[in-house]
C-alpha positions in Angstrom: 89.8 -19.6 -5.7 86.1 -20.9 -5.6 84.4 -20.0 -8.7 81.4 -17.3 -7.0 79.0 -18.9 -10.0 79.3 -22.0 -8.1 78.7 -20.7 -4.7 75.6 -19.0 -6.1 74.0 -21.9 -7.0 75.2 -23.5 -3.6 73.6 -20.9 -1.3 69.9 -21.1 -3.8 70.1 -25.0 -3.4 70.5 -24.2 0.6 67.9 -21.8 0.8 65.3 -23.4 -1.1 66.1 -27.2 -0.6 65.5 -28.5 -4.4 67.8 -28.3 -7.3 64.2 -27.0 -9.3 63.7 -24.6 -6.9 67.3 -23.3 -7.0 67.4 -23.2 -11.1 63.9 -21.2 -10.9 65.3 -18.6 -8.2 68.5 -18.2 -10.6 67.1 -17.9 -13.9 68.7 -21.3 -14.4 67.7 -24.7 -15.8 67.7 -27.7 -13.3 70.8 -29.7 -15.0 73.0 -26.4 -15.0 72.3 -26.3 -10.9 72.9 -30.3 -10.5 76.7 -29.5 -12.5 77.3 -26.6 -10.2 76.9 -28.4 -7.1 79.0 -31.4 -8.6 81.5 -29.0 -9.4 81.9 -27.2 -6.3 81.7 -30.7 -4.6 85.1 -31.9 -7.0 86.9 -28.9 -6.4 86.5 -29.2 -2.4 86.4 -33.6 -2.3 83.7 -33.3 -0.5 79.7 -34.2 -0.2 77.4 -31.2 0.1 73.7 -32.0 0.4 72.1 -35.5 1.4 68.7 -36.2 -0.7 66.1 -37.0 2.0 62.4 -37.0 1.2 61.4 -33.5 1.7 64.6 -32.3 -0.2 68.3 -32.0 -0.1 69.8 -31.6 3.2 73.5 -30.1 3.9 76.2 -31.8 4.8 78.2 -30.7 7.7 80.9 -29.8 4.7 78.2 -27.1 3.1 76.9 -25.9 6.7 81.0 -24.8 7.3 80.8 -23.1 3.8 77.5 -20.7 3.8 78.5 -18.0 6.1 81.2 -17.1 4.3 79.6 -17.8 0.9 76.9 -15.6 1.9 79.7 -12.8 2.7 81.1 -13.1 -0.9 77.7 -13.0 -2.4 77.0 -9.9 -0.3 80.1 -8.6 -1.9 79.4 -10.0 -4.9 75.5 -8.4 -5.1 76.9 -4.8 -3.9 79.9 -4.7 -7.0 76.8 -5.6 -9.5 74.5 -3.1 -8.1 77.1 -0.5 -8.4 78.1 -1.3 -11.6 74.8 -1.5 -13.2 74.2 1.9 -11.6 77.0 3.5 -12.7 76.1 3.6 -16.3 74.4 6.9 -18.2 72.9 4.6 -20.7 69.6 4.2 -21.1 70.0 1.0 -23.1 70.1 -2.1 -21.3 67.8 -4.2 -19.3 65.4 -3.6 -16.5 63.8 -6.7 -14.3 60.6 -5.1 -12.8 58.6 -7.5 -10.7 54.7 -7.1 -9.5 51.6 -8.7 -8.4 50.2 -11.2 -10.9 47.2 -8.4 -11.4 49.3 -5.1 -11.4 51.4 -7.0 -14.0 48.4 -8.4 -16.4 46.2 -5.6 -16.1 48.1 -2.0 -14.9 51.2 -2.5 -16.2 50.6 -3.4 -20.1 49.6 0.2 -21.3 52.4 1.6 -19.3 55.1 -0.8 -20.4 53.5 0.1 -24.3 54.2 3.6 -24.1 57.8 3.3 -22.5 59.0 1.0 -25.1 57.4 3.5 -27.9 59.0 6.1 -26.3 62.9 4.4 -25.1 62.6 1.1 -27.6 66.6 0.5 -26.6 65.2 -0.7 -22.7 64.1 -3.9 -22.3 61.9 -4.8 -19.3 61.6 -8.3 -18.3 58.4 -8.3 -15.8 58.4 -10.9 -12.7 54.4 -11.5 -12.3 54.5 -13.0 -8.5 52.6 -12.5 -5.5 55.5 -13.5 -3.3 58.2 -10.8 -2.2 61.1 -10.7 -4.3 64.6 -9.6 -2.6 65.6 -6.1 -4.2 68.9 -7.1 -1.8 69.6 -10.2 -3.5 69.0 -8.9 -6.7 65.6 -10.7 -8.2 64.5 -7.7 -9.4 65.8 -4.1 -10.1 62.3 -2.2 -9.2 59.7 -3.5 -7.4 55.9 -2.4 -6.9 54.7 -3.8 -4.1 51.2 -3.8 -1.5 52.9 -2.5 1.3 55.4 0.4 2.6 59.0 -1.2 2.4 60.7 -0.8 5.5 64.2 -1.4 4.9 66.8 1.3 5.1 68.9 0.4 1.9 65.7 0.9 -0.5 64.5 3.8 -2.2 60.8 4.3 -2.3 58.0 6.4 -3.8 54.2 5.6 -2.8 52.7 5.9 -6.1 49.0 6.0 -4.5 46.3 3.7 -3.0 44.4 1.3 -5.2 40.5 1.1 -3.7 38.7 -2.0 -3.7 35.0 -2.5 -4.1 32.4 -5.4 -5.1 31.6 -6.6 -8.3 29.6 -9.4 -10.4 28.1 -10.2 -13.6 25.2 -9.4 -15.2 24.0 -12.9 -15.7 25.0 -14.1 -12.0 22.8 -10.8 -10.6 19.9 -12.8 -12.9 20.2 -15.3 -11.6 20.5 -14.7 -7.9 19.5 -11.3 -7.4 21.7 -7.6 -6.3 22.5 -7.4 -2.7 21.9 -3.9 -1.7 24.2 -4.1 1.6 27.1 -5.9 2.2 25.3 -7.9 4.8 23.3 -9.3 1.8 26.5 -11.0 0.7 26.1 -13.8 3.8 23.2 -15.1 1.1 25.3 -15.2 -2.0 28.3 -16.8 -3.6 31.1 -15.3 -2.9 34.6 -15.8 -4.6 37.2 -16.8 -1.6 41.0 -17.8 -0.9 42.0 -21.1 -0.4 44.7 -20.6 2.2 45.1 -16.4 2.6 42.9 -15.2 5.4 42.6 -12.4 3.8 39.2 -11.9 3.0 37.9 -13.9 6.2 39.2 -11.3 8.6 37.4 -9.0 6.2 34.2 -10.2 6.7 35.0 -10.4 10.3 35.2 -6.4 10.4 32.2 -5.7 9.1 30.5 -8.5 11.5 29.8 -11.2 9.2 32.2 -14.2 10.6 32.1 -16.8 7.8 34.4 -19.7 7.8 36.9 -20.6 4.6 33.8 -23.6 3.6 31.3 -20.8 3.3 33.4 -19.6 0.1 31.9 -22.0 -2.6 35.3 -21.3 -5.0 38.2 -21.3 -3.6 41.7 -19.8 -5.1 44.6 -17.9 -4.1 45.3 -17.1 -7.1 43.8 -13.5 -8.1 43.4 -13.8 -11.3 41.5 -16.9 -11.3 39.3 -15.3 -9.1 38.7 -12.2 -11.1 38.1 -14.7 -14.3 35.6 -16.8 -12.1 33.6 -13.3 -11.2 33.7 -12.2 -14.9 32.0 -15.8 -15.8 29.2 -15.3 -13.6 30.4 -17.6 -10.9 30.3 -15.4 -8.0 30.7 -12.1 -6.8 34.2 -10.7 -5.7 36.0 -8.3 -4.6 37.9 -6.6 -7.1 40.9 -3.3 -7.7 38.6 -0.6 -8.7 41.2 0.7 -11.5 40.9 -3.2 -12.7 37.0 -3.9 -12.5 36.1 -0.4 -14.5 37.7 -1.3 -17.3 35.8 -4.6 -17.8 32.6 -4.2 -19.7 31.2 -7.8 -19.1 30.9 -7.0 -14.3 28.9 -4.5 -12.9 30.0 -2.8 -10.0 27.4 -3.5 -6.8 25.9 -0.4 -4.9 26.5 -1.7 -1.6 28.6 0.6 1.1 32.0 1.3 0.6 34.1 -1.6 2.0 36.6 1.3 2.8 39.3 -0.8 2.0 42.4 0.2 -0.3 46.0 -1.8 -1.4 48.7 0.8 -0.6 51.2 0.5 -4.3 54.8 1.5 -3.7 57.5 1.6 -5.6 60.6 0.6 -4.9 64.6 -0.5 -5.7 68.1 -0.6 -4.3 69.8 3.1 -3.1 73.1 1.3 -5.2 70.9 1.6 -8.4 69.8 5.3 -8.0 72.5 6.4 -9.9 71.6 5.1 -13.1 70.0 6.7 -15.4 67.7 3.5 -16.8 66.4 2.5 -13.7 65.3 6.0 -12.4 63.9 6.6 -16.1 62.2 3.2 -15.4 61.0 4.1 -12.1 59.6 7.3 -13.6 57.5 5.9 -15.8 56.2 3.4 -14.1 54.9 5.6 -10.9 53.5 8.5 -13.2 51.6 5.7 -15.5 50.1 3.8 -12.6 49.3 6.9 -10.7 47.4 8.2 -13.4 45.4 4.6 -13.7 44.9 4.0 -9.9 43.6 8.3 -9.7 40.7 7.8 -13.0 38.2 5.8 -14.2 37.8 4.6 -17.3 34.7 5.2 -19.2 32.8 1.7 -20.0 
């Protein structure tokens, strides 16, 4: 009988190439990941992956084995789902993953009053901007930018999160308040590095600009937001975000017309429990009522 912790930390060194990368998909440490793989390798006497310089590469050995490992993890996944959704506890643990700015600066308040009001939950939040796999397990409940499509996922669309354009007071001293959105072609504008996101943006309301013509660059949204609070630039910002910050105004230009759809989201397996669905709960009413009023400054 293989040991299925073993094969789990087979099939996350396949997928992601790295022992690192395995360990931080897992939960794991990287020396926990490196015995794993040794182990599995002693129990079959044979090698697994070949280090190369982009990463570890599998054997034919390990190429014979993931099919079927991936079966028993299926397997495997499904029994844990189940059985954490079987429960009529409310105590326990919850793994709620988000965007890095729904996490920092929607979810805080919310996560407050649920532990106030059910202190024997623990959440553990996963603040990424990457997808994480409700089938594999990386997360219980998932809010996420866009309408999840597969069929084994229940979902709620909590609401739709405007956006709009912002600076600081001492940046609009300095280089004067565009009145239209085509005055932003003569400003400094807070950009992506690599996400295209903003450029196609631009392109819409016919003013092509290039990814140079952004003088800061970062992927990273809440870098961004930071460099439009310090006066660097203007940006474009979640309204229910920007109103609650006293040191940006928000710019009168016209309406970019432009919102993030939020959903909610986790595994059909985990609708019977009652933790998750009081998780769930929670979660949609609080950010509903964030994304739906505005905060006085």
């Amino acid at each position: 009988m293989l040991d299925w912790t073993l094969l789990r930390s087979f099939l996350a060194v396949v997928d992601t190439g790295s022992l690192s990368a395995a360990a931080d998909r897992l939960g794991l440490v990287q020396p926990t990941v490196g015995r794993h793989i040794r182990e599995l390798e002693a129990t079959l006497d044979a090698p697994l992956f070949r280090r190369q310089p982009r990463g570890l590469e599998p054997t034919p050995a390990a190429l014979d084995l993931v099919e079927d490992a991936r079966r028993m993890g299926e397997a495997a996944l499904a029994l844990e789902r189940k059985a954490s959704g079987a429960g009529d506890s409310l105590a326990g643990t919850v793994r709620v993953t988000a965007s890095r700015m729904v996490a920092a600066y929607l979810l805080p308040e919310i996560v407050a009053a649920l532990h106030i009001e059910e202190p024997a939950i623990d959440i553990e939040i996963v603040a990424s901007d990457a997808t994480q796999n409700l089938l594999r397990r990386d997360a219980d409940i998932a809010l996420r930018m866009y309408e999840p499509r597969q069929p084994q996922l229940v979902r709620r669309h909590v609401g739709d999160i405007p956006l709009a354009v912002y600076a600081s007071p001492a940046y609009l001293a300095r280089r004067g308040t565009p009145v239209r959105l085509a005055d932003l072609i003569h400003h400094d504008v807070i950009g992506f590095d690599r996400a295209d996101d903003l450029l196609q943006g631009f392109a819409r309301f016919g003013l092509p600009v290039t990814r140079e013509w952004f003088p800061i660059r970062s992927d990273d949204h809440i870098v961004g937001w930071q460099m439009v609070i310090a006066g660097v630039g203007i940006g474009f910002a979640q309204v229910p975000i920007a109103e609650t910050e006293p040191r940006v105004v928000r710019l009168a230009v016209e309406d970019i017309g432009f919102k993030l759809p939020l959903w909610l989201t986790y595994h059909e397996d985990l609708r019977p429990s009652r933790r998750i669905r009081f998780v769930a709960d929670r979660l949609a009413d609080g950010l509903a009522r964030r994304i739906n009023s505005r905060k006085p400054r």
